[in-house]
Steps between C-alpha positions, in 0.01 A plus 500: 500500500266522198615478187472789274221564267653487129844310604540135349641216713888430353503148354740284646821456297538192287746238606722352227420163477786247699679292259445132485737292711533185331492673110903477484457095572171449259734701255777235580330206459319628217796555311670179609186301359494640182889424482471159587181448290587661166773214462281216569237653299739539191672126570092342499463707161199657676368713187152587544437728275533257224133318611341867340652424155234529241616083400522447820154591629305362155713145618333524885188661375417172243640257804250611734200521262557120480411445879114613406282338555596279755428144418222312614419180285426243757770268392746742614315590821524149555888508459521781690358392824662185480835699463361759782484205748833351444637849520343565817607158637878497372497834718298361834716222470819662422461742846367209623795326507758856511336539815582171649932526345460873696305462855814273634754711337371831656485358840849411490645800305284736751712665764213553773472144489888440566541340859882542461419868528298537797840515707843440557617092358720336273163482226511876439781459145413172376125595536564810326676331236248209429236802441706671292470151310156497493457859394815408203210177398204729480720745320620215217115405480352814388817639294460257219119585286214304531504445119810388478438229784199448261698444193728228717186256634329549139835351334464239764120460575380564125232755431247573761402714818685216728877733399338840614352357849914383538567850365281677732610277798848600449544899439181568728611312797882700503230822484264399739752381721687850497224732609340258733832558682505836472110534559592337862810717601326794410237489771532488887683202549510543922230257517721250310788588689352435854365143374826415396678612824169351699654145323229509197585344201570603156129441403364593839607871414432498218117410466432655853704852405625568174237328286151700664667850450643456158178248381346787287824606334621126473133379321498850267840431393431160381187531335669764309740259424272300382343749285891526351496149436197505288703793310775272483319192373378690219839540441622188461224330278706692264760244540299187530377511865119490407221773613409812330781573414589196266162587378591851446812426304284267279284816454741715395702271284156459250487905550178472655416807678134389630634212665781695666239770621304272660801300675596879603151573634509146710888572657357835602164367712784268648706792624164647606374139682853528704485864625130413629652210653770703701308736621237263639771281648632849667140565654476135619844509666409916632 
């Protein structure tokens, strides 16, 4: 049948829209995080409103105009790679050595690596207890700070980049040591699991299974931990441990703003030289 000269096709009627599921919950946990937030906020005297104060922004405002120009007298330049270097190698040599305290400690505290568990034996508790040993060790390592590990071996080593490589060694190997475990339980550990039952070793599985599918996410993890430890470094030169950052302190202790520009600039092309470096380490190990 035709349809009529001069009628108008009837529009369809407009559904209401359906109401989100999940808005009651988002509601929910919106409300519970701004209870439990406002608290914390209020007890760490979070106030920043106060940084727009007319004071307050002439104080910041004079501060900052002190960081330009950056310094470039080639005395300084001078210091400044020297302190560069040592910064770079209190770092390489902290992870250096974190990575040798964590490699042994993640094998043991890694549960696809257990042989107790791979079935019925007397092993199964007292192997579950020794790794819940390990994992108590790595824990104790990385709870205390790098600086104040830093501030103990300067007290007993004297000034000097020799107390942050100690430092380093210390809090980075209970970190490293943590998510390499949990880097190799994460992926498919059947591989590892039919070594061990095949009569593989400990090792055997481990550089034959878990290592090649976890190699990217094991080397990425690590050079950004190195990257940290450069951070960290800096860090503790403010309390004697040498690199940029006991040059930095010097710096801002004579209120020279040039000088702490250009140590600024330098830290930054170091974040920038690690980044390059993980993602060329990720394409090598693709």
């Amino acid at each position: 049948m035709s349809v009529m000269a001069g009628t108008e096709p009837r529009a369809a009627p407009r559904l209401a829209p359906l109401p989100d599921p999940a808005l009651r919950g988002r509601l929910t946990m919106l409300v519970v995080a701004v209870v439990v937030l406002w608290p914390l906020l209020a007890l760490a005297e979070f106030h920043p409103w106060q940084l727009f104060g007319a004071g307050n922004l002439q104080v910041m405002a004079t501060f900052l105009a002190g960081f330009v120009p950056p310094a470039t007298s080639p005395d300084f330049l001078a210091l400044l790679g020297k302190a560069t270097l040592e910064t770079l190698a209190i770092a390489t040599a902290g992870i250096a050595l974190a990575f040798v305290v964590a490699a042994p400690l993640a094998v043991l505290a890694t549960r696809a690596l257990a042989v107790a568990r791979i079935g019925p034996g007397p092993g199964q508790w007292s192997g579950a207890a020794f790794r819940a040993g390990v994992r108590g060790v790595l824990s104790f390592l990385r709870a205390i700070p790098e600086v104040v590990w830093a501030l103990v071996f300067v007290r007993a080593l004297g000034l000097g980049p020799g107390a942050g490589v100690l430092a380093l060694a210390i809090t980075y190997g209970g970190m490293l040591g943590k998510v390499y475990t949990e880097i190799l339980e994460s992926g498919d550990t059947r591989a590892s699991r039919a070594l061990l039952e095949a009569g593989s070793g400990r090792l055997g599985a481990l550089f034959y299974a878990l290592v090649p599918s976890t190699a990217q996410e094991l080397a990425s993890y690590t050079v950004y931990r190195w990257e940290c430890a450069v951070r960290a470094s800096v860090v503790m030169g403010f309390v004697g441990a040498g690199g940029l950052g006991q040059l930095m302190d010097q710096s801002m202790k004579m209120l020279n703003g040039g000088e702490a520009s250009t140590i600024l600039l330098t830290f930054l092309l170091l974040v920038v030289l690690a980044d390059a470096l993980s993602v060329v380490i990720r394409k090598v190990l693709a």
